[in-house]
C-alpha positions as CSV (number, residue, x, y, z in Angstrom):
1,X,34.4,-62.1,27.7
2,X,37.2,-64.9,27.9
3,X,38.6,-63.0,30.8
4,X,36.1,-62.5,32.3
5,X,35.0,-66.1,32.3
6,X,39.0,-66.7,33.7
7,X,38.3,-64.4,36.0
8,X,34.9,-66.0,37.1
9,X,36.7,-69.6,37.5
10,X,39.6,-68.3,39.6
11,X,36.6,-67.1,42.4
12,X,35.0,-70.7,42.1
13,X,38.7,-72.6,42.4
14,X,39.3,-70.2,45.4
15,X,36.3,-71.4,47.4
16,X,37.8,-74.8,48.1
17,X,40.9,-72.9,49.1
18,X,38.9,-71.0,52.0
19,X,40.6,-71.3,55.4
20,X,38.6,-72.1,58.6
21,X,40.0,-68.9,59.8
22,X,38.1,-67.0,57.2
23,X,35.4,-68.8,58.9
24,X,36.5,-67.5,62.6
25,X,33.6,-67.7,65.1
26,X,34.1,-64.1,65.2
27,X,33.1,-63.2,61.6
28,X,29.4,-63.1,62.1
29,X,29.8,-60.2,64.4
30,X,32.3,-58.8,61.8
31,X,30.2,-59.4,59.2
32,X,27.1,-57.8,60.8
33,X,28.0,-54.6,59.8
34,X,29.6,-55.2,56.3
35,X,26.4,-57.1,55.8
36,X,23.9,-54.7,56.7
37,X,25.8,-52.2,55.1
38,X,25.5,-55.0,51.8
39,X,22.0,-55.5,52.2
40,X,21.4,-51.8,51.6
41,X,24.1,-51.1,48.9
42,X,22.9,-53.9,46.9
43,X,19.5,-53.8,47.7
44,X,19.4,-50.5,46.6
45,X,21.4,-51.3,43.4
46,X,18.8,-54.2,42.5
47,X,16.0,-51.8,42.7
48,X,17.7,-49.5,40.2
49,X,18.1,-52.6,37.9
50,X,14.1,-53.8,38.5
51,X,13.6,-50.3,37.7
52,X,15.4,-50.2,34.3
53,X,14.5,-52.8,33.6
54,X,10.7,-52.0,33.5
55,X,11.6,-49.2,31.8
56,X,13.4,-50.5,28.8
57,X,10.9,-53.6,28.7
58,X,7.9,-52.0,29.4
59,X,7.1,-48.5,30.0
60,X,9.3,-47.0,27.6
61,X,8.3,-49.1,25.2
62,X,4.2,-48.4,25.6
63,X,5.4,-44.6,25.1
64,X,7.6,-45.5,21.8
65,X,4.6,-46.4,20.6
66,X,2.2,-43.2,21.7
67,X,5.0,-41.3,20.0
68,X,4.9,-43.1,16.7
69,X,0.8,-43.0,16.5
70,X,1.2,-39.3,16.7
71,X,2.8,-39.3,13.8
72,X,4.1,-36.2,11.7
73,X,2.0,-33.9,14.2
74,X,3.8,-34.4,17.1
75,X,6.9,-33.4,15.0
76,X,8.5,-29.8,16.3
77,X,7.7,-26.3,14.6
78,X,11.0,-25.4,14.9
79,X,14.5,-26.8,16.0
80,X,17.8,-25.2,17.3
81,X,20.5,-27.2,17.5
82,X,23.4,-25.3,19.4
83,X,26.3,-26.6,19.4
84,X,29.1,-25.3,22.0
85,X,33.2,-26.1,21.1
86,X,36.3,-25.0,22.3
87,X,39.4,-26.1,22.2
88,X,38.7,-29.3,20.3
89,X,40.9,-30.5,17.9
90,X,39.9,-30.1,14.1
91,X,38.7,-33.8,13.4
92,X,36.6,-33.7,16.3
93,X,35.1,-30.6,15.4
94,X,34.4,-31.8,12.0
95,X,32.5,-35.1,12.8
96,X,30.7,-33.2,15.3
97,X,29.0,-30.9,13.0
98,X,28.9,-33.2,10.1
99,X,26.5,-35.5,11.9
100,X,24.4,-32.2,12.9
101,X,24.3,-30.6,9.8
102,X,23.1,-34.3,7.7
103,X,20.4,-35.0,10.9
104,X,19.4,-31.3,10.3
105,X,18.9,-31.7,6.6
106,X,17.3,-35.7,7.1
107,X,15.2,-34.6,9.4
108,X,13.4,-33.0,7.0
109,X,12.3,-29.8,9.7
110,X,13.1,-26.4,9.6
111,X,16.1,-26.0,11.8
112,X,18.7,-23.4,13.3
113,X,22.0,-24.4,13.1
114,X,23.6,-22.2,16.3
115,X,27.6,-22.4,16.3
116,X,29.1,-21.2,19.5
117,X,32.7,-20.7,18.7
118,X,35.3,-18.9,20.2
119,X,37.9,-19.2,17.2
120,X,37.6,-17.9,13.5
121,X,39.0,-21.3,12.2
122,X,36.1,-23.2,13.5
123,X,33.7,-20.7,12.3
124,X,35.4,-21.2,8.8
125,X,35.3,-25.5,9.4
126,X,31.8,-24.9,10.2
127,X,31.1,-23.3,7.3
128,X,32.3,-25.2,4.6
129,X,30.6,-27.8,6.6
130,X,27.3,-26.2,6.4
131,X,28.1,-26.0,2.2
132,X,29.0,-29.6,1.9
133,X,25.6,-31.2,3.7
134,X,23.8,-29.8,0.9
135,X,21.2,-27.2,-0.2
136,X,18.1,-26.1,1.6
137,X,16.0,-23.7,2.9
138,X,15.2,-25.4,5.8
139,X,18.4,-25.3,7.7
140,X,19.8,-22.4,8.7
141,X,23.3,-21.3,10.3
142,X,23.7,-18.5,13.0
143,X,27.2,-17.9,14.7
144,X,28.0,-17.1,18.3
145,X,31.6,-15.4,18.9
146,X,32.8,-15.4,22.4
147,X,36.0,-14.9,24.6
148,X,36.8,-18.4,26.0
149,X,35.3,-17.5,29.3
150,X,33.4,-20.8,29.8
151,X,30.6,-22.9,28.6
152,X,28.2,-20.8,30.6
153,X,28.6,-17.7,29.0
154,X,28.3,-19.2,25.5
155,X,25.6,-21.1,26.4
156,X,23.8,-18.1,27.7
157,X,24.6,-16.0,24.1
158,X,23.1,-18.8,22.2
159,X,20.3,-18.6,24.0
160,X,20.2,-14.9,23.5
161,X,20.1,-15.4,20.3
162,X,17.5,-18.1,19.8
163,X,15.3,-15.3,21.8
164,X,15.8,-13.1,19.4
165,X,15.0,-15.2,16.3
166,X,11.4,-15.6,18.6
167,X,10.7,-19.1,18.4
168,X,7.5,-20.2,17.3
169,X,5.3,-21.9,19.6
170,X,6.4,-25.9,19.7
171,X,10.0,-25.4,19.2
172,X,12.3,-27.3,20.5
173,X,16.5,-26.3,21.3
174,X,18.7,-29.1,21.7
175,X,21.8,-28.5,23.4
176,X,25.3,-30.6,22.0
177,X,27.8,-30.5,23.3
178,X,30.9,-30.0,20.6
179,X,32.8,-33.7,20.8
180,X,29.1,-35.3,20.8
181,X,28.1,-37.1,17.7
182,X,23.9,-37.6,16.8
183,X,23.5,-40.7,15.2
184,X,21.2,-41.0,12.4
185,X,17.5,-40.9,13.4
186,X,18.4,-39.2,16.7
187,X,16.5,-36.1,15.8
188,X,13.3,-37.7,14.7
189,X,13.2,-40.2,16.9
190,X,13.1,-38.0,19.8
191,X,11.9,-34.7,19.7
192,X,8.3,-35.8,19.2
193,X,8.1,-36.9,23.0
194,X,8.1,-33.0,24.3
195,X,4.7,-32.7,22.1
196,X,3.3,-35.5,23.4
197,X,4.3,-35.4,26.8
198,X,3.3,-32.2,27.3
199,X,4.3,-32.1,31.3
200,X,7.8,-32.7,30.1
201,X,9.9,-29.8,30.1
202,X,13.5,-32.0,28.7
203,X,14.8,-35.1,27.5
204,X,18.2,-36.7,27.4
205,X,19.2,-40.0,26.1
206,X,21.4,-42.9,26.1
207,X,25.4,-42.2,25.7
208,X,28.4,-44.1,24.5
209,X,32.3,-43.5,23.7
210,X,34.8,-43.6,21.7
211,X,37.7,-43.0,23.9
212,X,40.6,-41.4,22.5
213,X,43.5,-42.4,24.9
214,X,44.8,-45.9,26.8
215,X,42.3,-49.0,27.0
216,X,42.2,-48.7,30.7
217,X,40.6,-45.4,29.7
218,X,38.3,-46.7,27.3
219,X,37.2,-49.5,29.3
220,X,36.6,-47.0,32.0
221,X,34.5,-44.7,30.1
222,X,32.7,-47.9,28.5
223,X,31.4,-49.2,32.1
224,X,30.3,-46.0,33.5
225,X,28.0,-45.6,31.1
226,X,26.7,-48.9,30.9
227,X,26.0,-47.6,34.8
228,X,24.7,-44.3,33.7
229,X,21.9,-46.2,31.1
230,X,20.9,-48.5,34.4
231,X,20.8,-45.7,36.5
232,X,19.2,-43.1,34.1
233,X,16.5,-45.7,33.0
234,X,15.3,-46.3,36.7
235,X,15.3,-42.4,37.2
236,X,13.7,-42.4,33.5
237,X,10.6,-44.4,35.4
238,X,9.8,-41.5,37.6
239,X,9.9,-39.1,34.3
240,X,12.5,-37.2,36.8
241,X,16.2,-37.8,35.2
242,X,19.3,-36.6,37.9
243,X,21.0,-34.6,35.3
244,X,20.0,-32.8,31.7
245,X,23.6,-33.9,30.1
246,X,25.5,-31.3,28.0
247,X,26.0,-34.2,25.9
248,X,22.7,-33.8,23.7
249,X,19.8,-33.0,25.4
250,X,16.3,-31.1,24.1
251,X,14.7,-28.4,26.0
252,X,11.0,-26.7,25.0
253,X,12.6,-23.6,23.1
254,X,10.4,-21.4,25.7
255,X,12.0,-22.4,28.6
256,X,15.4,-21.5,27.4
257,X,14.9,-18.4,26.2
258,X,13.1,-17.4,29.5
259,X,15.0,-14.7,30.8
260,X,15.6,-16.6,34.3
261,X,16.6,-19.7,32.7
262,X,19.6,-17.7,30.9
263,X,20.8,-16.2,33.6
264,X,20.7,-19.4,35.8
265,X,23.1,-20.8,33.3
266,X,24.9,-17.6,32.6
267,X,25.6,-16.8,37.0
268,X,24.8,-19.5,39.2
269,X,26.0,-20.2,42.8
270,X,24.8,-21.2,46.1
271,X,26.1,-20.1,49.6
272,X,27.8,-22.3,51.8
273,X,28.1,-21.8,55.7
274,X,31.7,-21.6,55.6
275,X,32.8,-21.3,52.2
276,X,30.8,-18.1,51.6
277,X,29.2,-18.0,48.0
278,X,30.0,-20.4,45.8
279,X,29.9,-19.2,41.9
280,X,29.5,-21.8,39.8
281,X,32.0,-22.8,36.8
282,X,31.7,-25.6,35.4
283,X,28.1,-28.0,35.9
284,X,25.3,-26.3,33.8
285,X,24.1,-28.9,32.9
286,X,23.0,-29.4,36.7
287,X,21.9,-25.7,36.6
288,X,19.7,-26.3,33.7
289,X,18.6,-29.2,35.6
290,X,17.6,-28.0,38.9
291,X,15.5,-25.2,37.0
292,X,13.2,-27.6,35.5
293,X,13.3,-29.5,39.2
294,X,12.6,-26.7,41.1
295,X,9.6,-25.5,38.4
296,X,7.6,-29.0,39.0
297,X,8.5,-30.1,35.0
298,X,9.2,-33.7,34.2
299,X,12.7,-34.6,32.5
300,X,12.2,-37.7,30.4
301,X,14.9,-39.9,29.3
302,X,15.1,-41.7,26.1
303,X,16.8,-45.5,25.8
304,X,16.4,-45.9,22.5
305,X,18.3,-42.7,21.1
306,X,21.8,-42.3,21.5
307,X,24.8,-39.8,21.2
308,X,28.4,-40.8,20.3
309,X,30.9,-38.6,22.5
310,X,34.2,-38.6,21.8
311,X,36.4,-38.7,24.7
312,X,39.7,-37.2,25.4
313,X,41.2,-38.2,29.3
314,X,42.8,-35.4,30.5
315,X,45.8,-37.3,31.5
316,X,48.0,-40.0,30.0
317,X,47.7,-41.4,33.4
318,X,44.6,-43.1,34.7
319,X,45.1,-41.9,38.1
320,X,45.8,-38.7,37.6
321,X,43.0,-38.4,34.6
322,X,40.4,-40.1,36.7
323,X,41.0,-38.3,39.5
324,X,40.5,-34.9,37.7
325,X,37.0,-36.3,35.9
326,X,36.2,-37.0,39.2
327,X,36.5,-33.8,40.8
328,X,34.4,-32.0,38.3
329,X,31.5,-34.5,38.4
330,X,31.4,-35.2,41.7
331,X,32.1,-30.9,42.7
332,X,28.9,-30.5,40.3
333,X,26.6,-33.2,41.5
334,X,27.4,-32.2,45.4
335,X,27.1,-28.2,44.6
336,X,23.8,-28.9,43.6
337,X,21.9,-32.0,45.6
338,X,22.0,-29.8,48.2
339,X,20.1,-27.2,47.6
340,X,17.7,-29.8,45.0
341,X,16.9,-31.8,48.9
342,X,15.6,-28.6,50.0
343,X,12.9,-28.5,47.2
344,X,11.3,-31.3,49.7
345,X,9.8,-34.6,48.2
346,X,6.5,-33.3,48.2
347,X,7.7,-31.1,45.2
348,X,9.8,-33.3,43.3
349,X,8.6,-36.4,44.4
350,X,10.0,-39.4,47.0
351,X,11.8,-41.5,44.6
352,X,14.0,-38.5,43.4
353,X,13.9,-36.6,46.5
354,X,15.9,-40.1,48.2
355,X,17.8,-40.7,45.3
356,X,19.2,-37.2,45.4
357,X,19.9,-38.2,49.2
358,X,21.9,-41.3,48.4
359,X,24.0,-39.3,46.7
360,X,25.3,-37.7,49.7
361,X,25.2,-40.8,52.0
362,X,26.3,-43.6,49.9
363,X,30.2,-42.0,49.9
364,X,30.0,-42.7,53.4
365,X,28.3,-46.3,53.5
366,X,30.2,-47.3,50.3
367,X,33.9,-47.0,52.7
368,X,32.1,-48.5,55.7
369,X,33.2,-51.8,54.8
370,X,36.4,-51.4,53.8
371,X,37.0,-49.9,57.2
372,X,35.4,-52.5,59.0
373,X,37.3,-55.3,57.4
374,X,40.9,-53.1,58.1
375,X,39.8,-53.1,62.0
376,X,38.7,-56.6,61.7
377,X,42.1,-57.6,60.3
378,X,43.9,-56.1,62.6
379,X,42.3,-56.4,65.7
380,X,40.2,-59.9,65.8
381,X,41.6,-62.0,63.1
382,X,43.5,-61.1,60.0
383,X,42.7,-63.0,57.9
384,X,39.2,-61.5,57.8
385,X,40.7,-59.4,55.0
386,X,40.6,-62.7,52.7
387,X,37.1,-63.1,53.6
388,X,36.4,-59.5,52.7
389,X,38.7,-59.2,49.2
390,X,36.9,-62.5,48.1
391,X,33.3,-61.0,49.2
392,X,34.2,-57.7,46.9
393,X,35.6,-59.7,44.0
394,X,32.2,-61.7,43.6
395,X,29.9,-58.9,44.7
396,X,31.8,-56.9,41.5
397,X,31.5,-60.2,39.5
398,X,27.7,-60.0,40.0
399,X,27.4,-56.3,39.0
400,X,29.5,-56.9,35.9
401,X,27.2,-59.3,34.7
402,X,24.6,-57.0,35.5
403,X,25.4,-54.9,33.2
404,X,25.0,-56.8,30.6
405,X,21.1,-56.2,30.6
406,X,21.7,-52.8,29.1
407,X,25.2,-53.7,27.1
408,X,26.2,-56.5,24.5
409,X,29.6,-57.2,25.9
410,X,31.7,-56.3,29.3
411,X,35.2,-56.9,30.0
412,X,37.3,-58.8,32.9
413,X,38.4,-55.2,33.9
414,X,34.8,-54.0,35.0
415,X,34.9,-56.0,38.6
416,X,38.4,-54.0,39.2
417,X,37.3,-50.9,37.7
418,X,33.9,-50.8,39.5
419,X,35.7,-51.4,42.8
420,X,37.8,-48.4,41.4
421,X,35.1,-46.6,41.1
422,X,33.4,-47.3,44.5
423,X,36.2,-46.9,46.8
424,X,38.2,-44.3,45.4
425,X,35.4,-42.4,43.9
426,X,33.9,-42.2,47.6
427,X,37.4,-41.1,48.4
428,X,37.1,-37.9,46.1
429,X,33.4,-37.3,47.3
430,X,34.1,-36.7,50.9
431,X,37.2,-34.8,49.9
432,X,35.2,-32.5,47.5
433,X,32.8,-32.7,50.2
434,X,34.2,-30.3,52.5
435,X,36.0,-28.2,49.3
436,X,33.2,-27.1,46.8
437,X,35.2,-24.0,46.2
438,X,37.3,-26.5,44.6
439,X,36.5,-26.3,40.5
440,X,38.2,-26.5,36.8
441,X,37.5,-27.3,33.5
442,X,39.3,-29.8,32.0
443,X,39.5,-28.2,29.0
444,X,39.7,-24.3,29.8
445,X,42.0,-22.0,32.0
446,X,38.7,-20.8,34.3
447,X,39.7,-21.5,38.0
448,X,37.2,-20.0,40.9
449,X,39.0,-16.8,41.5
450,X,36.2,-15.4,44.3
451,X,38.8,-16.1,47.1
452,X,40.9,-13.2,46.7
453,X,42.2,-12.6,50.4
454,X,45.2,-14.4,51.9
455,X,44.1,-14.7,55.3
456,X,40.6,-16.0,53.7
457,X,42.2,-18.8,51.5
458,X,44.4,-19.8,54.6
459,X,41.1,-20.2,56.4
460,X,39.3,-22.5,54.3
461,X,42.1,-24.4,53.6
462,X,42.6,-25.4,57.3
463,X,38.9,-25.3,57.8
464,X,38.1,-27.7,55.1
465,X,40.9,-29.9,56.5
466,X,39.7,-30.0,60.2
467,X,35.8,-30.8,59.3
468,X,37.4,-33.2,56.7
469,X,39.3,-34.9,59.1
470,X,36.9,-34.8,62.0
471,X,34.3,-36.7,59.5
472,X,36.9,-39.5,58.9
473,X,37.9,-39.8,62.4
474,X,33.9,-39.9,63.3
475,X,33.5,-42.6,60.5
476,X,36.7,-44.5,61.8
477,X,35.3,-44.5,65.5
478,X,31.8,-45.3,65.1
479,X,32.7,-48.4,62.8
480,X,35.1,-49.5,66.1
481,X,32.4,-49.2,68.3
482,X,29.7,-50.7,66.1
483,X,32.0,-54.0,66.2
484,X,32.6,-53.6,69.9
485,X,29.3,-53.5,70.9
486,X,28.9,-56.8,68.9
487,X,32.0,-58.6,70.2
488,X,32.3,-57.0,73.4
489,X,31.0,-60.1,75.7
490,X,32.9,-62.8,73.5
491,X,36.3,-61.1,72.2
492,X,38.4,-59.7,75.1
493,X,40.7,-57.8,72.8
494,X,38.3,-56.1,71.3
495,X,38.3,-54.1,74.7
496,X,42.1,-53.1,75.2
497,X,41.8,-51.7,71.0
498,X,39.1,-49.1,72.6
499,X,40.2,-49.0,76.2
500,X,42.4,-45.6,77.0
């Protein structure tokens, strides 16, 4: 917090530095377009932390309390807790299962224990695991076996098999993910709000880290999901969450053993104009998701409850790591908006319907102003620049402290890392954008391999290059002419930068 507070007095000893020139009478035409590009952004930004903020503080709290009146009733017939893991290392493994196996038995309600493995040592791990939390009959273990051909297809096999053991009616399967710890109470504290939500199909909850890897990482991880409980929170308002995390989140058991359901998560794709059909790899948790969307059920989100994951960066390098989370994120969330728009708002409501829209639009406005201040610089004053790096260190100052309505502590990095995070992370969109053929896990050898022809890979290569190109150049020009059309009548340079 100290550096931050450094960081915070630098920007105020910097304003008496300001030259006039930062000031140029030009600057309010420049600024026109950073600032209604600003008003949006942030406006848009405040309304998710209104939002969340009425949530945590209000809402949320009025259903804690429905949940708690219900009491023991409201408590799940049955419970399946299956847990997906491969290639995690043994300690992992073990505090994983250790904290499912001791909410299990806490929890006091018959549960099913389903390991989905792909090695025998972790079946033996889980084992001895299962012997240490204790005797009872009300906790059972089941084991899935698979080849290491994806989370998918041991997703869908557990699922199999919880069909097979024919729920009873009120149970519930939760879906962890294997380097995702429960902390004590999770269970109880929020299965109860499927049975007294009926209209609620899933849940998810809050999310923090323990980052195993360089602070830069760990601060990283830290702030986006101090975002993610901001974001998810103002989502959580519309009982319409963006994603069903693989993390830890609780399904009604009858919806996952629904034959559609599995194979949805087992073979999902979409087809794509000029990529042909896409098969999906990695992101089921946004196929799980898009079911429940596209079958009208609400997807609640629970503050209160959280999940300890234990993070390993793919990377020594933040770069290089970064980029590679990105990828896979950002390649799920764009594979799947699209067709989630064409449910219509009607279906899935106007709040989510445009947030799912921003998605795809706010890579574009969120490098509007970086361009504009690069043309401004070097075309009408350069110093502008000055003007704009001191606007983006305050605007991130703002949004740090912001965050600090949903966390107990930030750090002086968050104003860099969220700029990070802006700029370069719109970077990746647009260039996953025009490549959704592009996927891999982080953690397994599972590449798209539906491109098989030469000549075809050639063609989407160049293809996605051109149209990627083209929407840069179109972004590039229509910023130009935006601040010509402004300046035009007072800035004679501004015509020889456009003239031929």
């Amino acid at each position: 917090m100290r550096g931050l507070i450094l960081y915070a007095l630098i920007l105020a000893a910097l304003v008496y530095q300001l030259d006039e020139s930062w000031l140029d009478p030009l600057s309010p035409y420049y600024l026109a377009l950073i600032g209604t590009i600003g008003i949006w952004r942030y406006g848009w930004a405040a309304i998710h932390i209104v939002r969340a903020m009425l949530y945590l503080h209000i809402v949320f709290p009025r259903m804690r309390r429905k949940v708690e009146a219900a009491g023991e009733a409201a408590m799940p017939s049955h419970v399946y807790l299956l847990v997906t893991s491969f290639r995690i290392d043994t300690e992992t493994t073990r505090k994983v299962y250790h904290s499912v196996f001791k909410e299990a038995v806490e929890s006091g309600l018959r549960c099913t224990v389903v390991a989905s493995l792909v090695e025998m040592g972790d079946q033996r791990l889980v084992k001895q695991l299962r012997l240490m939390a204790g005797e009872t009959d009300l906790v059972d273990l089941k084991f899935v076996r698979i080849a290491g051909t994806g989370k998918r297809d041991a997703l869908a096999e557990g699922f199999r098999l919880i069909a097979r053991e024919e729920p009873p009616p009120g149970a519930v399967a939760c879906v962890i993910d294997g380097d995702s710890i429960l902390e004590d109470g999770a269970l109880r504290r929020s299965l109860p709000f499927l049975s007294v939500y009926p209209r609620a199909g899933a849940f998810t909850t809050d999310e923090v880290c323990k980052v195993e890897g360089r602070e830069i990482f760990r601060q990283w991880y830290s702030m986006r999901f101090a975002q993610r409980q901001i974001l998810m929170s103002s989502h959580g308002l519309a009982r319409r969450v963006l994603t069903l995390t693989g993390r830890m989140s609780a399904f009604r058991a009858d919806l996952v053993t629904d034959p559609d359901f599995v194979r949805q998560i087992e073979v999902d794709w979409i087809d794509h104009w000029r990529l042909g059909r896409l098969k999906f790899l990695t992101g089921d948790d946004k196929s799980s998701w898009f079911f429940l969307l596209r079958r009208g059920w609400q997807m609640l989100y629970i503050p209160d409850v959280r999940i300890v994951t234990i993070e390993h960066p793919p990377h020594n390098s933040f770069l290089i790591g970064s980029t590679q989370l990105m990828v896979r994120w950002f390649g799920n969330m764009l594979r799947t908006n699209g067709r989630a728009l064409k449910l219509g708002p009607k279906k899935i409501t106007w709040w989510t319907w445009w947030s799912i829209f921003d998605q795809r639009i706010s890579m574009w406005t969120s490098l509007t102003g970086l361009v504009a201040a690069i043309l401004a610089s070097i075309f009408i004053e350069p110093t502008l620049i000055l003007g704009y790096l001191y606007w983006v260190a305050l605007t991130r100052l703002l949004q740090t402290i912001a965050l600090l309505t949903v966390r107990q502590e930030v750090n002086w990095t968050y104003p860099f890392l969220l700029y990070y995070n802006q700029i370069y992370g719109s970077i990746v969109k647009t260039y996953i954008f025009f490549r959704l053929d592009r996927q891999k896990w982080t953690r397994q050898n599972t590449t798209n391999k539906g491109v098989t022809s030469l000549f075809r890979q050639r063609y989407i290569s160049a293809s996605s290059f051109f149209v990627h190109s083209f929407a840069i150049l179109a972004l590039i020009v229509f910023v130009g002419n935006f601040m010509r059309a402004l300046t035009v009548d007072s800035v004679e340079n501004v015509d020889l930068m456009f003239s031929e």
